[in-house]
C-alpha positions as CSV (number, residue, x, y, z in Angstrom):
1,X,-1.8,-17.5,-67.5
2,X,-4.7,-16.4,-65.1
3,X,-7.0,-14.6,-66.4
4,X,-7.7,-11.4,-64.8
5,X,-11.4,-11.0,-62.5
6,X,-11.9,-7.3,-61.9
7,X,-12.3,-6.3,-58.4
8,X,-15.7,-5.0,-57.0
9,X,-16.3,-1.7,-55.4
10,X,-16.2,-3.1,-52.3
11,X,-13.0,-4.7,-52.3
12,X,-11.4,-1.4,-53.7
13,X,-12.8,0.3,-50.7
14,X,-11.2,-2.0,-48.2
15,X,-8.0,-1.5,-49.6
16,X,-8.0,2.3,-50.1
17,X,-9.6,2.2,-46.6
18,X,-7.0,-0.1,-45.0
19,X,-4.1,1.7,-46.7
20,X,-5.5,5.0,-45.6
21,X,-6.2,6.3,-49.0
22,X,-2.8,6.4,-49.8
23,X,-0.4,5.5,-52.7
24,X,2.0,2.5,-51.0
25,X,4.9,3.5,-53.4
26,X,5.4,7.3,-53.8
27,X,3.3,8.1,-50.3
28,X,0.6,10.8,-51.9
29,X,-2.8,10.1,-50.8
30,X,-6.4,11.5,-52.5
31,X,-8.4,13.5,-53.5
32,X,-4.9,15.1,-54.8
33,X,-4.1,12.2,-57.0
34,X,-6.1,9.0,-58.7
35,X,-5.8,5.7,-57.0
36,X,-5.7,2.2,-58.7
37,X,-5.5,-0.8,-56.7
38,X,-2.7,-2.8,-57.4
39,X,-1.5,-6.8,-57.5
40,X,1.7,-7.1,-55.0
41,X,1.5,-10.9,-57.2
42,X,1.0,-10.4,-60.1
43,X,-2.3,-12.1,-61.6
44,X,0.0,-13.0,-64.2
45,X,1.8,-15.5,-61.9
46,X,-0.8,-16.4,-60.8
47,X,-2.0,-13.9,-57.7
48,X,-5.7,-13.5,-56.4
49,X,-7.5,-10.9,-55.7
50,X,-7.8,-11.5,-51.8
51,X,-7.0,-8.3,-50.1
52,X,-3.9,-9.7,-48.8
53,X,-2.4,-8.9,-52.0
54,X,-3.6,-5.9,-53.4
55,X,-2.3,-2.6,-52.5
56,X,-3.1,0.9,-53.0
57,X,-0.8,2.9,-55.9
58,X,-1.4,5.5,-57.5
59,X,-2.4,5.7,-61.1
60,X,1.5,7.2,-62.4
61,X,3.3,4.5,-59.9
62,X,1.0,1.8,-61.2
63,X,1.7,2.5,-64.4
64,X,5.8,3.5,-64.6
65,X,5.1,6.7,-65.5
66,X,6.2,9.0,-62.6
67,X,8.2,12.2,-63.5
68,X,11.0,12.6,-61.5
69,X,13.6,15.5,-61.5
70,X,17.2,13.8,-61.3
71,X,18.7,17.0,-60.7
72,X,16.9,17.7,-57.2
73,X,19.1,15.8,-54.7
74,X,16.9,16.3,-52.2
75,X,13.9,15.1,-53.7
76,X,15.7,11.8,-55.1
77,X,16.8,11.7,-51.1
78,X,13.3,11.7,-49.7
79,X,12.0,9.8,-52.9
80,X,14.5,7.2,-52.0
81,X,13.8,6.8,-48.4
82,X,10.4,6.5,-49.1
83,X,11.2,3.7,-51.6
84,X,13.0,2.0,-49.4
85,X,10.1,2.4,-46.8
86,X,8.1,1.5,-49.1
87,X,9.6,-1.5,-50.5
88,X,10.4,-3.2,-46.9
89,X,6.0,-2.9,-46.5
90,X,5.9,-4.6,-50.2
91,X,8.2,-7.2,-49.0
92,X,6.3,-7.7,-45.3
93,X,3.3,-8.4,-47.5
94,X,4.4,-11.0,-50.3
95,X,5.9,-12.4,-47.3
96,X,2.5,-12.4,-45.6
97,X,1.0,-14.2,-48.6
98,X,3.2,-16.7,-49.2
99,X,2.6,-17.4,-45.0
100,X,-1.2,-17.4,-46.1
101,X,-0.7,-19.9,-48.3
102,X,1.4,-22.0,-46.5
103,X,-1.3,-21.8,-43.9
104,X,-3.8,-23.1,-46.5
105,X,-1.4,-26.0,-47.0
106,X,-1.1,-26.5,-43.4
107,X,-4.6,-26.6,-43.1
108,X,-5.2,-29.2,-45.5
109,X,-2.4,-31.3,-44.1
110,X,-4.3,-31.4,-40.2
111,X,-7.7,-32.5,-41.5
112,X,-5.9,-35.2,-43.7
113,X,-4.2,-36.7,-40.3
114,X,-7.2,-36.1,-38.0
115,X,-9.3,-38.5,-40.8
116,X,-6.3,-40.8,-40.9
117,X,-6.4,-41.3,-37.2
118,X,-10.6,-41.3,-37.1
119,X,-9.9,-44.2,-39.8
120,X,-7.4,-46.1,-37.9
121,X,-9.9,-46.5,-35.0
122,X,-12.9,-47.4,-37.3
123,X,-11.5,-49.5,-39.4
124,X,-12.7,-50.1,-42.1
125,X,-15.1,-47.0,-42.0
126,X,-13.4,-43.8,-43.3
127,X,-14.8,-40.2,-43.7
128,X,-15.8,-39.2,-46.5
129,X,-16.0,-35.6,-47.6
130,X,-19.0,-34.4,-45.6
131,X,-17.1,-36.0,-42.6
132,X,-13.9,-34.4,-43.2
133,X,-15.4,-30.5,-44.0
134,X,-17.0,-31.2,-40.3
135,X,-13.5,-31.6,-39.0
136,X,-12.6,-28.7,-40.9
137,X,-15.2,-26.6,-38.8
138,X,-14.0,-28.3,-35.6
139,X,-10.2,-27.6,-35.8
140,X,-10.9,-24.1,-36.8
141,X,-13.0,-24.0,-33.2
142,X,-10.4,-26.4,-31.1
143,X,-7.2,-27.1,-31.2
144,X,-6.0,-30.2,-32.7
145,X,-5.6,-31.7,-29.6
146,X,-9.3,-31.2,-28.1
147,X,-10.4,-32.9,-31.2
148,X,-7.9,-35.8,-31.2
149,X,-8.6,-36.1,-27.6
150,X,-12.3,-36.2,-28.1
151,X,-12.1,-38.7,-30.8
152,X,-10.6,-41.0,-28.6
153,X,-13.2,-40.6,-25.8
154,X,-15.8,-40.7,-28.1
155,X,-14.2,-44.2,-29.6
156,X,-14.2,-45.4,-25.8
157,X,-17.6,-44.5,-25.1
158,X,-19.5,-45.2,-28.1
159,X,-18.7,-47.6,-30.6
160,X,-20.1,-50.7,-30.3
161,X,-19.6,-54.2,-31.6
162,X,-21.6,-57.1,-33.9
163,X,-21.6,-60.7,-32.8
164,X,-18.7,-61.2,-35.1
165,X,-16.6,-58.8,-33.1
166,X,-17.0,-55.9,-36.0
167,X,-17.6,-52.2,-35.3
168,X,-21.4,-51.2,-36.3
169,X,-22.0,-48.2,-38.7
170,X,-24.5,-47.2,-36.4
171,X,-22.0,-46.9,-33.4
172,X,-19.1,-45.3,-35.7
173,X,-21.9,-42.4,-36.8
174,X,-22.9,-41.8,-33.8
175,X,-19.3,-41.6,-32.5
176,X,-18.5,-39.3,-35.0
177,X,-21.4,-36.8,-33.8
178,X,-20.1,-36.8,-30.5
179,X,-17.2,-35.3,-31.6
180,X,-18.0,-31.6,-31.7
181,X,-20.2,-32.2,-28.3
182,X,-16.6,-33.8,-26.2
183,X,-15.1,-31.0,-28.0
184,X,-16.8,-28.2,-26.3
185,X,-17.4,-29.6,-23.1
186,X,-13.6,-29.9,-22.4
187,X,-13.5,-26.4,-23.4
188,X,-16.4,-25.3,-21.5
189,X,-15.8,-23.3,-18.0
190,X,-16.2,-25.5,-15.1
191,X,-19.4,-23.6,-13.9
192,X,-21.3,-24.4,-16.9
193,X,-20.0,-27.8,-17.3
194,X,-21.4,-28.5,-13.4
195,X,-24.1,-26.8,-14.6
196,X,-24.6,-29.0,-17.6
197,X,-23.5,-32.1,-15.6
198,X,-26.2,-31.5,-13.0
199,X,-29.2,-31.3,-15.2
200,X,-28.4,-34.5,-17.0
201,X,-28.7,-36.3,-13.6
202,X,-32.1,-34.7,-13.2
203,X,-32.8,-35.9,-17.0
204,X,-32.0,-39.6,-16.1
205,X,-33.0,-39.6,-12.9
206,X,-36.7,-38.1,-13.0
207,X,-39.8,-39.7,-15.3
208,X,-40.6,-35.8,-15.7
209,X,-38.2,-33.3,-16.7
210,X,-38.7,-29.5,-17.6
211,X,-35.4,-28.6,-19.4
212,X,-36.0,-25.2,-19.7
213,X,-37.5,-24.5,-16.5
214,X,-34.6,-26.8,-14.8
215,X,-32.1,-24.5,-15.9
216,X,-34.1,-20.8,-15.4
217,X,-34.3,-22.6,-11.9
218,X,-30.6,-23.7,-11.6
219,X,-29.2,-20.1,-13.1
220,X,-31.1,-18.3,-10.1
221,X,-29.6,-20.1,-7.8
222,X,-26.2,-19.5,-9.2
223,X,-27.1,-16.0,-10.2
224,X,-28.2,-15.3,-6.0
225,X,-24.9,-16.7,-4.9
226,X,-23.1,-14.1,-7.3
227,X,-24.7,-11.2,-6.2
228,X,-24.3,-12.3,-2.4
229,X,-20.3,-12.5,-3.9
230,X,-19.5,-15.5,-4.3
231,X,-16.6,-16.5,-6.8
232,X,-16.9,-18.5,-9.4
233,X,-14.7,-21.2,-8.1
234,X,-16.7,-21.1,-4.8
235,X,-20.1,-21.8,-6.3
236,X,-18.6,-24.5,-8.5
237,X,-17.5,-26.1,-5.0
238,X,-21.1,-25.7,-3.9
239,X,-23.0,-27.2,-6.9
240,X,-20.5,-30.5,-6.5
241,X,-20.8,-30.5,-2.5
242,X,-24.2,-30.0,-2.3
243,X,-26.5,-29.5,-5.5
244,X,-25.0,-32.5,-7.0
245,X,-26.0,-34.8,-4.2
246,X,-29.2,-33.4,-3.6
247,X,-30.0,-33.8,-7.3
248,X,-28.9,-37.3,-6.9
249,X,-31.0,-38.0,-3.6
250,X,-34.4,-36.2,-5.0
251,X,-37.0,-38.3,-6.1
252,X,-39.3,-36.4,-8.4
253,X,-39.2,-33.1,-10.6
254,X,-41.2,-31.7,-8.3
255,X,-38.7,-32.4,-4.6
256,X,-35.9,-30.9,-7.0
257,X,-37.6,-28.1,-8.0
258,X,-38.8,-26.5,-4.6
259,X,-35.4,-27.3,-2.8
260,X,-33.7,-25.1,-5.1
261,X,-36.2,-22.2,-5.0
262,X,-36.0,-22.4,-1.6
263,X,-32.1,-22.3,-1.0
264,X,-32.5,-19.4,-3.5
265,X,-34.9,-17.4,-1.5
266,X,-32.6,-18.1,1.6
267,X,-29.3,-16.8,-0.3
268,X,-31.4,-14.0,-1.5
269,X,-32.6,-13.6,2.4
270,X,-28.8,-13.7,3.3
271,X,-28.4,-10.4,0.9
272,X,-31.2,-8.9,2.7
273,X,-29.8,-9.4,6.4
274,X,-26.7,-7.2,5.7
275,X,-29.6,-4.3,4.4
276,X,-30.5,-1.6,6.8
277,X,-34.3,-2.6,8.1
278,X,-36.0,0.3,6.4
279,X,-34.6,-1.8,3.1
280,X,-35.1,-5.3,3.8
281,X,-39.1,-4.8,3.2
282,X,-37.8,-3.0,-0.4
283,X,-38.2,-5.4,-3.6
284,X,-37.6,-4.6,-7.1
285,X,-40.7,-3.7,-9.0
286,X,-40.8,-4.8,-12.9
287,X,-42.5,-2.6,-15.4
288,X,-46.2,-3.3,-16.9
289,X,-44.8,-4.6,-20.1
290,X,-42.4,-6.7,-18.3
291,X,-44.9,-8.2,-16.1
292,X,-47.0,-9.0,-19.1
293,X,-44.1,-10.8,-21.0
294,X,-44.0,-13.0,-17.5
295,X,-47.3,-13.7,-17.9
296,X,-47.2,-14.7,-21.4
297,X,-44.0,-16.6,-20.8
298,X,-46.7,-18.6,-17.5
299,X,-49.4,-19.0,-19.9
300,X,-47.4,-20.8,-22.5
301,X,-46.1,-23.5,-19.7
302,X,-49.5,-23.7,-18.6
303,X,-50.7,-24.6,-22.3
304,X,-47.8,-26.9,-23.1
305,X,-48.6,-28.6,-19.2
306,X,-52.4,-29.1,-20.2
307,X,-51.6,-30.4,-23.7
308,X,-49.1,-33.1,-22.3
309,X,-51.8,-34.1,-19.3
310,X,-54.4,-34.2,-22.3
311,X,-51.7,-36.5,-24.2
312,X,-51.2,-38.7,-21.2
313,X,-54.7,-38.9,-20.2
314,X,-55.8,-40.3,-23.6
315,X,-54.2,-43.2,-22.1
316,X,-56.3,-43.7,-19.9
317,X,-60.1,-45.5,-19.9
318,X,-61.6,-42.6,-17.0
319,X,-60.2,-39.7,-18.3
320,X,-62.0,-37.2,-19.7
321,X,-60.9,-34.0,-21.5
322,X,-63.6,-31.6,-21.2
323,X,-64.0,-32.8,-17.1
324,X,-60.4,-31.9,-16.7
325,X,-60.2,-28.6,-18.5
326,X,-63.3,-27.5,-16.6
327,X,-61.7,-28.7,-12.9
328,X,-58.2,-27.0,-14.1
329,X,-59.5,-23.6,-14.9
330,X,-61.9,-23.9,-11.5
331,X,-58.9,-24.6,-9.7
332,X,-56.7,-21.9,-11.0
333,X,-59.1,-19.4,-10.0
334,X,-59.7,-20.7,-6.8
335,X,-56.0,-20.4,-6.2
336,X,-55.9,-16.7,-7.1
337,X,-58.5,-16.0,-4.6
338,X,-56.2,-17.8,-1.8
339,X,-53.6,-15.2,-2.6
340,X,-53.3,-14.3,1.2
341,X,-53.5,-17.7,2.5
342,X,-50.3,-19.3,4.1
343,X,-47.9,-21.2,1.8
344,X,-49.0,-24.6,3.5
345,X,-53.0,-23.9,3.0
346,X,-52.2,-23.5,-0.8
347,X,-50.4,-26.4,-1.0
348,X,-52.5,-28.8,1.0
349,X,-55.3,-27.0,-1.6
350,X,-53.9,-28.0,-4.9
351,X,-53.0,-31.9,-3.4
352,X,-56.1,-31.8,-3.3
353,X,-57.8,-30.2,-6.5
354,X,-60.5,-31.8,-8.5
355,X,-57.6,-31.9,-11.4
356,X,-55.2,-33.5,-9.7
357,X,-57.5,-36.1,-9.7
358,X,-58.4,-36.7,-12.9
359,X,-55.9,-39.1,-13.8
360,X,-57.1,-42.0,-12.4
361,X,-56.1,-45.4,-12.9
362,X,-59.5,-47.4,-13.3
363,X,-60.2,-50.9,-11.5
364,X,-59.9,-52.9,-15.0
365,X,-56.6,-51.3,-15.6
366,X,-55.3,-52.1,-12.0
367,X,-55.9,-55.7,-13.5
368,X,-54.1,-55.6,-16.7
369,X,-50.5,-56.4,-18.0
370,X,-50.1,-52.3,-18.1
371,X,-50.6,-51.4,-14.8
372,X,-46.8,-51.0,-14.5
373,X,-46.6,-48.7,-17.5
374,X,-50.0,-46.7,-16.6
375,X,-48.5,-46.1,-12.6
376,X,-45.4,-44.2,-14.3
377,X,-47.4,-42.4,-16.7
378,X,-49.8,-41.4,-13.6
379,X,-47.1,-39.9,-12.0
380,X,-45.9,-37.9,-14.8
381,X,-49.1,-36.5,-15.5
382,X,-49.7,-35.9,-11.8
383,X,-46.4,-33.8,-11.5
384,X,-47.4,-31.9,-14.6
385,X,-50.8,-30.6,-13.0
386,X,-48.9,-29.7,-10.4
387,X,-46.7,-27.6,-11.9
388,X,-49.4,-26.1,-14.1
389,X,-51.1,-25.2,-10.8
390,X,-48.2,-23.6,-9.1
391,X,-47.6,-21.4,-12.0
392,X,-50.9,-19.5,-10.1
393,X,-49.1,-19.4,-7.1
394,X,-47.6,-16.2,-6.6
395,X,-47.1,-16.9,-2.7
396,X,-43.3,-17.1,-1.5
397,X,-42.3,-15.5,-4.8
398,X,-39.9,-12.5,-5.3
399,X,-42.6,-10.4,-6.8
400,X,-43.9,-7.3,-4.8
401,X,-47.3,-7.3,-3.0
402,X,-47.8,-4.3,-6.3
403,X,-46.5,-6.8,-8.9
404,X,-48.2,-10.4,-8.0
405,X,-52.0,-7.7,-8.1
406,X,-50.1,-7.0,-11.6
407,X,-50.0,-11.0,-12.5
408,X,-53.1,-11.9,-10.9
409,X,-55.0,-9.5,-13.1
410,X,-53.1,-10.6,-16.6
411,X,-53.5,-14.2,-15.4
412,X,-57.6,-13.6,-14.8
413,X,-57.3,-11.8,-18.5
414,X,-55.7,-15.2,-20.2
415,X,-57.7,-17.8,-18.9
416,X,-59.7,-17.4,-21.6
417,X,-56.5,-18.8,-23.7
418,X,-56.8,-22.2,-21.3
419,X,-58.7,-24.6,-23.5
């Protein structure tokens, strides 16, 4: 025999709540009688106390007590229909438990053929129980068919073989994590999973990548073709017809990054040829506060950028951190003051910045077995500084002539921060 748990205030609530504070047998709701909660299975047999089987009675039905008058037709008439009523929402429920359970059942029975399969291919690696309450997870997500089909990709892609022709642990782990990845990716809209696609060409592609900054960059662009009205379907065409390749045939982080701010501006440009021309000069101002978060969200690039030139420069024989620290934050104001300067004069200026040249690569280390090595990391550090220094440049930007005075003065404020 079970023994009996009693049931929390909560779980009364729910019940009383979900059966609209009325008795399930005889129909009389509160405050004009007392309500009990009551076991449609009987804990006796066995029943739990999920909400799926409890019901709301009233304390006379619950306990077989209820006066009836036998003599009043009518009453038994109504009392009777109500039964019946009654009865057939007693019966929909057992029968909604017993499909519960048979759905726990069920349950059980997918993750023990999903592991069977899985073992099949790795043989003789098996999941144990960790592995299995992952699959668990994942058929709840995707069907069973995702994850069968993902286990089979994943077993293409990823295991690997020993000289003796034997599948590695290594290989079958890492398989196995894959999983969940394969998983949503099938299931992911075809945007995103261009989307998704694109950036990992840029990750492989490039010696520097900005992962967050790469996809702020990339949701602009998509975010100016949708308010220009583009479908869905229509921009997925463009980013395999022409983003794709582009991606593909840039040659730096830097070549990726101002092609796409600059088809941006011109889709945001087409926008602004179907304004009236009193509009077209218009541009959406940001609040104070909001102009502050921007330049907080600047600054903190600019101090990760510095710390990752300071990394790579510590490679190195020339480089010195003080020197460059002191050229960075002359340079940075220097490009403030060039705020009115054409977009060409600013660039040709930070080419040339005393910064940018402090990653040098020294005539000793031109000679030695890491040249090769030292060239790359050059070049990395180069593009960082860069970036760090275009972070200043508010020119061709969609701020207003109002907000980049706004960002100039928060920037001048946090240079102080720059260390």
């Amino acid at each position: 025999m079970s023994k009996r748990k009693s049931l929390s205030k909560k779980v009364r609530f729910e019940v009383f709540k979900r059966d609209k504070f009325q008795c399930q047998y005889c129909g009389k709701s509160a405050p004009d009688i007392v309500l009990n909660v009551d076991h449609i299975d009987p804990v006796a047999n066995g029943g739990s106390n999920d909400l799926i089987n409890l019901i709301t009675s009233c304390f006379d039905c619950n306990q077989g007590k209820k006066a009836r008058l036998l003599s009043d037709d009518s009453v038994i008439k109504k009392q009777r229909k109500q039964l019946e009523k009654l009865q057939e929402r007693r019966e929909q429920l057992e029968l909604m438990l017993e499909w519960k359970k048979s759905l726990t059942d069920l349950e059980s029975d997918k993750i023990e053929i999903i592991s069977d399969y899985w073992g099949s291919l790795m043989h003789p690696f098996s999941l144990n129980e960790n592995g299995k309450k992952t699959l668990e997870k994942l058929i709840r997500k995707f069907s069973i068919e995702d994850v069968l089909e993902a286990i089979d990709v994943a077993n293409e892609k990823y295991l690997k073989f020993d000289e003796e022709g034997e599948i590695t642990k290594e290989s079958v782990e890492n398989a196995f994590n894959k999983v969940g990845g394969i998983c949503a990716l099938k299931n992911m809209p075809e945007l995103k999973k261009k989307l998704a696609y694109i950036k990992g060409i840029c990750r492989n592609r490039f010696s520097y990548w900005d992962n967050q900054k790469g996809s702020i960059i990339l949701n602009n662009y998509v975010t100016a073709l949708q308010n220009f009205g583009w479908s869905d379907e229509k921009i997925t065409q463009d980013l395999e017809e022409e983003v794709m390749p582009r991606s593909i045939e840039a040659n730096n982080w830097s070549q990726w990054k101002n092609l796409l701010e600059s088809w941006t501006e011109d889709v945001n440009n087409w926008e602004k040829e179907n304004l009236i021309p009193e509009a077209q000069n218009q541009q959406d101002e940001y609040s104070f506060e909001t102009l502050e978060k921007h330049a907080e969200f600047h600054l903190k690039s600019i101090v990760d950028g510095i710390k990752a030139v300071i990394h790579i420069g510590a490679v190195f024989e020339n480089f010195k951190t003080e020197e460059f620290l002191k050229f960075l934050k002359e340079d940075l104001n220097e490009i403030l003051k060039l705020e009115n300067e054409e977009e060409k004069v600013l660039m040709k200026f930070i080419f040339n910045s005393n910064s940018m040249n402090c990653v040098q690569i020294s005539e000793n280390e031109e000679n030695s077995d890491n040249y090769g090595m030292l060239e790359k990391l050059q070049g990395i550090a180069i593009q960082e500084i860069e970036t760090i220094l275009n972070q200043y440049n508010l020119n061709g930007t969609y701020y207003s002539e109002k907000d980049k005075k706004i960002l100039r003065f928060f920037y001048k404020q946090q240079q102080i921060n720059i260390a």
